[in-house]
C-alpha positions as CSV (number, residue, x, y, z in Angstrom):
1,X,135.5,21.5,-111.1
2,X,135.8,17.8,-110.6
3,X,135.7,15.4,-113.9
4,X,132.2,14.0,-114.3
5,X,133.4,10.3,-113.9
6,X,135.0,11.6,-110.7
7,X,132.1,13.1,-109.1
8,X,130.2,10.5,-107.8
9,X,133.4,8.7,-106.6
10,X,134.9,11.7,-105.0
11,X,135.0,11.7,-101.0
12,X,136.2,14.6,-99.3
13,X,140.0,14.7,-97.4
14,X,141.8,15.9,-94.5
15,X,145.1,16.3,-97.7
16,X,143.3,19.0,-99.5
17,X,142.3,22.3,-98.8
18,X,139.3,22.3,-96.3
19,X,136.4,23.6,-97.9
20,X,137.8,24.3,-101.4
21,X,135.5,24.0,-104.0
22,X,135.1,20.3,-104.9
23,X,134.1,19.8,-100.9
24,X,131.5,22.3,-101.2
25,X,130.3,20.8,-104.3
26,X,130.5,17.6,-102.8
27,X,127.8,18.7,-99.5
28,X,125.9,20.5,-101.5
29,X,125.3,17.9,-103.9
30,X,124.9,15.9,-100.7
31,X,122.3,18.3,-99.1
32,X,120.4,18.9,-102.3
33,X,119.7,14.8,-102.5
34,X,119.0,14.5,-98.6
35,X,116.4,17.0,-99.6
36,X,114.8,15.3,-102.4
37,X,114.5,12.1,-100.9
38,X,113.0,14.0,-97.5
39,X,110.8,15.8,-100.0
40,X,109.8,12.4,-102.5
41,X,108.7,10.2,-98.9
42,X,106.4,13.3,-97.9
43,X,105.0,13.3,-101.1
44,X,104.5,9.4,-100.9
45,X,103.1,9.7,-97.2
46,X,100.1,12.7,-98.3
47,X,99.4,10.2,-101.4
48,X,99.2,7.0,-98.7
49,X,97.2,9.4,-96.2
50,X,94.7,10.7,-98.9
51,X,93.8,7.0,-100.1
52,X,93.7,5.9,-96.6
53,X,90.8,8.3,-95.7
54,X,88.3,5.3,-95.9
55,X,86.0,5.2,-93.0
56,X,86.7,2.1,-90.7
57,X,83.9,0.3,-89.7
58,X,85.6,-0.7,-86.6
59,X,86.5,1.4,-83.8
60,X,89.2,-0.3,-83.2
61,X,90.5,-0.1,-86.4
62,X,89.7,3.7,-86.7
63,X,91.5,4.1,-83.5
64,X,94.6,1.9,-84.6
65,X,94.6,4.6,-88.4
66,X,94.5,7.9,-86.5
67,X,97.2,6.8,-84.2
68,X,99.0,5.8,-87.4
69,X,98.5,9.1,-88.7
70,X,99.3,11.4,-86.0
71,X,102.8,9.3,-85.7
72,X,103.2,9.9,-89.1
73,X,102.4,13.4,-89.0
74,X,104.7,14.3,-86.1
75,X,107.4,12.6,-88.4
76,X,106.7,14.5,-91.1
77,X,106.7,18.0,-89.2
78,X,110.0,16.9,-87.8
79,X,111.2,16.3,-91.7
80,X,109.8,19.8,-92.5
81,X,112.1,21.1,-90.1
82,X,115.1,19.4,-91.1
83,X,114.5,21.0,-95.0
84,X,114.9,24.0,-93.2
85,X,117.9,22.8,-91.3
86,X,119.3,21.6,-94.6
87,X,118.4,25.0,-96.5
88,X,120.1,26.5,-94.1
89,X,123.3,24.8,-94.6
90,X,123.2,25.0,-98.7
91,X,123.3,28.9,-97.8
92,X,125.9,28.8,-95.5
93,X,128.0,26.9,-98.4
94,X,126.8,29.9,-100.8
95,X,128.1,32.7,-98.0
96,X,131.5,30.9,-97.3
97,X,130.3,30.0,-93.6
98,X,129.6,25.6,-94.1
99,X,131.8,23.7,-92.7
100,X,132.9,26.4,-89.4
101,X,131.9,25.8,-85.9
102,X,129.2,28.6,-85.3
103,X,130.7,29.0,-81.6
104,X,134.6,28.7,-82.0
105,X,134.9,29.3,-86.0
106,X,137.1,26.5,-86.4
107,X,136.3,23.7,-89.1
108,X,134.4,21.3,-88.2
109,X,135.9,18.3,-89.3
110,X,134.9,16.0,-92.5
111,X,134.3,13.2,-90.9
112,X,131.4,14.8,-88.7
113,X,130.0,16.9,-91.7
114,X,129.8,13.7,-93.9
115,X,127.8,11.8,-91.4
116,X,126.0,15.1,-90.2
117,X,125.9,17.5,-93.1
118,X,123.8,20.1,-90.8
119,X,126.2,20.2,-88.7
120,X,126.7,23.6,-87.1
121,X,129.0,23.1,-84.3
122,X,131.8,20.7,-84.1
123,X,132.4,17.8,-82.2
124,X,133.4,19.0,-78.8
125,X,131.5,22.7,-78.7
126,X,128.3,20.3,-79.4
127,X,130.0,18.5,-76.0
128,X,130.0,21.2,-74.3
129,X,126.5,22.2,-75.6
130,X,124.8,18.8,-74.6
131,X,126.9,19.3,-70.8
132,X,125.4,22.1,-70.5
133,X,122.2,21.3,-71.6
134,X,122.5,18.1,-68.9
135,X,122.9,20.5,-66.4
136,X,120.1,22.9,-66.7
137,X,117.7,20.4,-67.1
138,X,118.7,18.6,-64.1
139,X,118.1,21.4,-62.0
Protein backbone atom coordinates (compact mmCIF):
# COMPACT_ATOMS: atom_id res chain seq x y z
CA UNK A 1 0.00 0.00 0.00
CA UNK A 2 0.95 3.49 -1.10
CA UNK A 3 2.30 6.08 1.82
CA UNK A 4 -0.62 8.33 2.83
CA UNK A 5 1.24 11.56 1.68
CA UNK A 6 1.74 9.68 -1.61
CA UNK A 7 -1.76 8.81 -2.30
CA UNK A 8 -3.31 11.72 -3.50
CA UNK A 9 -0.17 12.54 -5.59
CA UNK A 10 0.19 9.15 -7.16
CA UNK A 11 -0.71 8.78 -10.99
CA UNK A 12 -0.65 5.62 -12.54
CA UNK A 13 2.36 4.40 -15.17
CA UNK A 14 3.14 2.50 -18.18
CA UNK A 15 6.92 1.55 -15.74
CA UNK A 16 5.03 -0.48 -13.30
CA UNK A 17 3.15 -3.37 -13.32
CA UNK A 18 -0.29 -2.87 -15.04
CA UNK A 19 -2.93 -3.25 -12.70
CA UNK A 20 -0.87 -3.97 -9.53
CA UNK A 21 -2.31 -2.96 -6.52
CA UNK A 22 -1.62 0.80 -6.10
CA UNK A 23 -3.46 1.22 -9.78
CA UNK A 24 -6.41 -0.50 -8.55
CA UNK A 25 -6.42 1.45 -5.54
CA UNK A 26 -5.88 4.44 -7.44
CA UNK A 27 -9.51 3.75 -9.89
CA UNK A 28 -11.20 2.69 -7.36
CA UNK A 29 -10.58 5.58 -5.22
CA UNK A 30 -11.28 7.31 -8.47
CA UNK A 31 -14.70 5.58 -9.14
CA UNK A 32 -15.83 5.71 -5.56
CA UNK A 33 -15.53 9.82 -5.75
CA UNK A 34 -17.02 10.04 -9.36
CA UNK A 35 -19.78 8.38 -7.53
CA UNK A 36 -20.18 10.57 -4.67
CA UNK A 37 -20.13 13.60 -6.49
CA UNK A 38 -22.87 11.90 -9.17
CA UNK A 39 -24.73 10.90 -6.09
CA UNK A 40 -24.25 14.69 -3.89
CA UNK A 41 -25.70 16.78 -7.41
CA UNK A 42 -28.80 14.36 -7.41
CA UNK A 43 -29.33 14.94 -4.03
CA UNK A 44 -28.98 18.80 -4.66
CA UNK A 45 -31.30 18.59 -7.91
CA UNK A 46 -34.49 16.57 -5.74
CA UNK A 47 -33.85 19.33 -2.95
CA UNK A 48 -33.91 22.29 -5.95
CA UNK A 49 -36.94 20.30 -7.56
CA UNK A 50 -39.00 19.85 -4.27
CA UNK A 51 -38.66 23.78 -3.43
CA UNK A 52 -39.36 24.57 -6.86
CA UNK A 53 -42.91 22.90 -6.83
CA UNK A 54 -44.46 26.47 -6.45
CA UNK A 55 -47.36 26.92 -8.75
CA UNK A 56 -46.61 29.58 -11.61
CA UNK A 57 -49.04 31.93 -12.19
CA UNK A 58 -48.00 32.24 -15.68
CA UNK A 59 -48.24 29.76 -18.25
CA UNK A 60 -45.48 30.66 -19.75
CA UNK A 61 -43.52 30.41 -16.83
CA UNK A 62 -45.04 26.99 -15.85
CA UNK A 63 -44.25 25.85 -19.32
CA UNK A 64 -40.57 27.33 -19.26
CA UNK A 65 -40.27 25.02 -15.18
CA UNK A 66 -41.53 21.63 -16.53
CA UNK A 67 -39.37 21.91 -19.57
CA UNK A 68 -36.63 22.63 -17.03
CA UNK A 69 -37.54 19.71 -15.13
CA UNK A 70 -37.95 17.07 -17.60
CA UNK A 71 -34.30 18.14 -19.01
CA UNK A 72 -33.19 17.77 -15.69
CA UNK A 73 -34.79 14.51 -15.20
CA UNK A 74 -33.49 12.89 -18.32
CA UNK A 75 -30.03 14.03 -16.96
CA UNK A 76 -30.47 12.57 -13.90
CA UNK A 77 -31.75 9.06 -15.33
CA UNK A 78 -28.72 9.12 -17.50
CA UNK A 79 -26.46 9.76 -14.11
CA UNK A 80 -28.43 6.78 -12.57
CA UNK A 81 -27.11 4.72 -15.20
CA UNK A 82 -23.73 5.68 -15.15
CA UNK A 83 -23.64 4.65 -11.04
CA UNK A 84 -24.36 1.50 -12.40
CA UNK A 85 -21.73 1.74 -15.10
CA UNK A 86 -19.32 2.78 -12.36
CA UNK A 87 -20.51 -0.16 -9.83
CA UNK A 88 -19.82 -2.17 -12.42
CA UNK A 89 -16.30 -1.32 -12.84
CA UNK A 90 -15.46 -1.14 -8.81
CA UNK A 91 -16.50 -5.02 -9.18
CA UNK A 92 -14.55 -5.74 -11.98
CA UNK A 93 -11.46 -4.27 -9.90
CA UNK A 94 -12.65 -6.71 -6.92
CA UNK A 95 -12.74 -9.87 -9.55
CA UNK A 96 -9.33 -9.04 -11.18
CA UNK A 97 -11.14 -8.22 -14.59
CA UNK A 98 -10.68 -3.75 -14.64
CA UNK A 99 -8.49 -2.54 -16.73
CA UNK A 100 -8.94 -5.66 -19.76
CA UNK A 101 -10.63 -5.15 -22.99
CA UNK A 102 -13.95 -7.20 -22.55
CA UNK A 103 -13.53 -8.23 -26.49
CA UNK A 104 -9.72 -8.93 -26.90
CA UNK A 105 -8.60 -9.28 -23.03
CA UNK A 106 -5.70 -7.08 -23.61
CA UNK A 107 -5.22 -3.98 -21.10
CA UNK A 108 -6.68 -1.28 -21.93
CA UNK A 109 -4.26 1.30 -21.61
CA UNK A 110 -3.88 4.05 -18.58
CA UNK A 111 -4.24 6.81 -20.40
CA UNK A 112 -7.84 5.81 -21.68
CA UNK A 113 -8.91 4.39 -18.21
CA UNK A 114 -7.82 7.63 -16.39
CA UNK A 115 -9.95 9.79 -18.68
CA UNK A 116 -12.64 6.97 -18.93
CA UNK A 117 -12.53 4.92 -15.80
CA UNK A 118 -15.70 2.80 -17.22
CA UNK A 119 -14.03 1.97 -19.78
CA UNK A 120 -14.71 -1.55 -20.97
CA UNK A 121 -13.12 -1.90 -24.21
CA UNK A 122 -9.96 -0.38 -25.42
CA UNK A 123 -9.21 2.19 -27.81
CA UNK A 124 -9.42 0.45 -31.13
CA UNK A 125 -12.05 -2.59 -30.26
CA UNK A 126 -14.36 0.61 -29.25
CA UNK A 127 -13.17 1.67 -33.12
CA UNK A 128 -14.22 -1.15 -34.35
CA UNK A 129 -17.38 -1.13 -32.28
CA UNK A 130 -18.53 2.59 -33.31
CA UNK A 131 -17.56 1.25 -37.37
CA UNK A 132 -19.64 -1.09 -36.95
CA UNK A 133 -22.21 0.58 -35.29
CA UNK A 134 -21.91 3.32 -38.41
CA UNK A 135 -22.69 0.81 -40.57
CA UNK A 136 -25.83 -0.79 -39.36
CA UNK A 137 -27.35 2.27 -38.75
CA UNK A 138 -26.77 3.46 -42.06
CA UNK A 139 -28.52 0.76 -43.65
Amino acid sequence: MAPADDIETYRPSEDEPFMNERQRDYFRRKLLTWKDEILQEARETLAALQTESENHADIADRASSETDRAIELRARDRQRKLIAKIDAAVGRIDDGTYGYCEETGDPISLKRLDARPIATLSIEAQERHERRERVYRDD
